[in-house]
Phi, psi and omega in degrees: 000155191275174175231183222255176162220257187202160169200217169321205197165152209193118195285117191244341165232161227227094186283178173209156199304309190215138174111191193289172202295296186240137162285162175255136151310145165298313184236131170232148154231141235331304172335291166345281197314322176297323193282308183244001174297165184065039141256114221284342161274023177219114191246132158276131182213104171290154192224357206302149179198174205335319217277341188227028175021051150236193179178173182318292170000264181312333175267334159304337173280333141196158188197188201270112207329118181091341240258132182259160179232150175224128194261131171278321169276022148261345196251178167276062192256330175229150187241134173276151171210101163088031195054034166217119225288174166044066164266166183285128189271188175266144183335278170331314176295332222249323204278004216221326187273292186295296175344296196264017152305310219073048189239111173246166203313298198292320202318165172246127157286123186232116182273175188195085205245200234263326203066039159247006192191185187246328157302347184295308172352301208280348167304306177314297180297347179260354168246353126014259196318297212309296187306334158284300150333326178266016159081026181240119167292319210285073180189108165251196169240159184270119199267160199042013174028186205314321151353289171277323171335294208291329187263025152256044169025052150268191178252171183239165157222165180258178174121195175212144153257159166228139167250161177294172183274171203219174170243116174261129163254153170260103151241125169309122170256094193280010173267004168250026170243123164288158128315166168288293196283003164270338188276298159352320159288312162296329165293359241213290208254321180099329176275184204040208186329159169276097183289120177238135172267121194226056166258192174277163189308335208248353145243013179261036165261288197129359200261333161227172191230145156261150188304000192282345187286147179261325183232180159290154185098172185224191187280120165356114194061015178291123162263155215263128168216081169340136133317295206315313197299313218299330192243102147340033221304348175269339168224031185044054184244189168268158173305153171261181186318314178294320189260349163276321200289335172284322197310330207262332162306295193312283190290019171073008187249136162275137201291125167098357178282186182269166202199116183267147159228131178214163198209215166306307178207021197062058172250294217278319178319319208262315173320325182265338164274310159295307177333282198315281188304317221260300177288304159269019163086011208269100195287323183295000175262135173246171180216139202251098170311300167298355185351184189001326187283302155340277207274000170259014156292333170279126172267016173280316194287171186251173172230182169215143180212124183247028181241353197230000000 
């Protein structure tokens, strides 16, 4: 197996006032990584899949030295629940999935998704969120993922790593998960959070649908802030501070306000909910897991569709 060499740079911990000594930054890079592999509380968790033409395969042939694998879309990161596909699965599942990752409470998690698109992103940011949902701070993304690594020629190994299974616990945070009945209500009264849609324009228009949608359209009163906007495609990174910071201008929202996000299925969604929380600082944002996929099975609910 290769052993590691050197690169960039990027501020990945934070000191804080109170509480613990040091935070985990949301984006870290290589450097970092380079800086703490073989430290037995610092886990690399490769996720690449189909959405990024990866797989065990492909991280076995090569992936970032220690680096363990999870496909996020094969593995148990999502759920069907209540007839509605890609849910936040259940706590026993989610702690039986990490746990036996070799993943513990203490541990810092570093994701690691393909960096080639902003939908690859959004595997990252889902499982991001998921874990903040599950009450672990200790956790960031590799900004430009297996991707910008490999083309700052750091090293690889083949191969498979394992760590032993840990006992992982979930504690839940239901303030960063929207409801069905929470977005409804905004949709109800006209007040409270800003519901934002971060599918692409031509289904938040009504003019395409992803098959996971029972209709057409988008939720009353949503504003449109594309995936797409989220990813850098010239140096495979997340967009930077300044340029998220125009999208939520551009789309009329103020920074600090309260904030729903939502897309198809909380895939494209937890892009935008990381942007909002996790980059601009804005704590007041949530994310409605079931988005679209959910809420257009009821047909009591209403949609706008300005393509029809």
């Amino acid at each position: 197996m290769s052993r590691l060499v050197s690169t960039s740079a990027l501020l990945i911990i934070a000191s804080l006032a109170s509480g613990p000594l040091f935070a985990a930054q949301p984006l870290v890079d290589g450097d970092w990584i380079e800086g703490n592999l073989g430290k037995p509380d610092v886990v690399v968790l490769d996720i690449r899949n189909k959405i990024d033409k990866g797989s065990r395969e492909v991280y076995e042939k090569a992936h970032i030295p220690g680096a363990i694998y999870s496909n996020y879309l094969e593995d148990s990161w999502r759920a069907k629940q209540d007839g509605v596909v890609a849910m936040l699965p259940d706590a026993a599942v989610l702690e039986q999935l990490v746990g036996g990752l070799g993943i513990g409470n203490d541990d810092h998690v570093v994701i690691v998704p393909g960096g080639v698109s902003a939908a690859d992103y959004g595997s990252a940011t889902r499982v991001y969120w998921t874990f903040k949902v599950m009450g672990h701070d200790d956790v960031s993304i590799l900004n430009g993922g297996y991707a910008l690594w490999a083309a700052q020629g750091r090293a690889v190994e083949a191969g498979s790593n394992r760590r032993e299974p840990k006992t992982f616990k979930v504690h839940f945070r239901p303030e960063l998960v929207a409801s069905r009945q929470d977005v409804a209500q905004v949709v109800k009264t006209g007040t409270g959070p800003v519901l934002i849609d971060n599918r692409p324009p031509v289904q938040y228009s009504g003019e395409k649908k992803s098959g996971s949608a029972a209709r057409f359209g988008a939720i009353p009163g949503a504003r449109n802030i594309p995936q797409g906007q989220f990813y850098n495609k010239a140096g495979h990174t997340f967009t930077d501070l300044a340029q998220l910071g125009n999208l939520w201008k551009e789309a009329g929202i103020a920074n600090g306000s309260e904030q729903i996000t939502y897309c198809n299925t909380g895939h494209w969604a937890s892009l935008g909910w990381f942007a909002s929380s996790e980059l601009l600082g804005n704590k007041k944002t949530r994310m409605y897991d079931g988005s679209i996929a959910d809420w257009s099975l009821r047909k009591e609910l209403p949609m706008v569709n300005t393509k029809q």
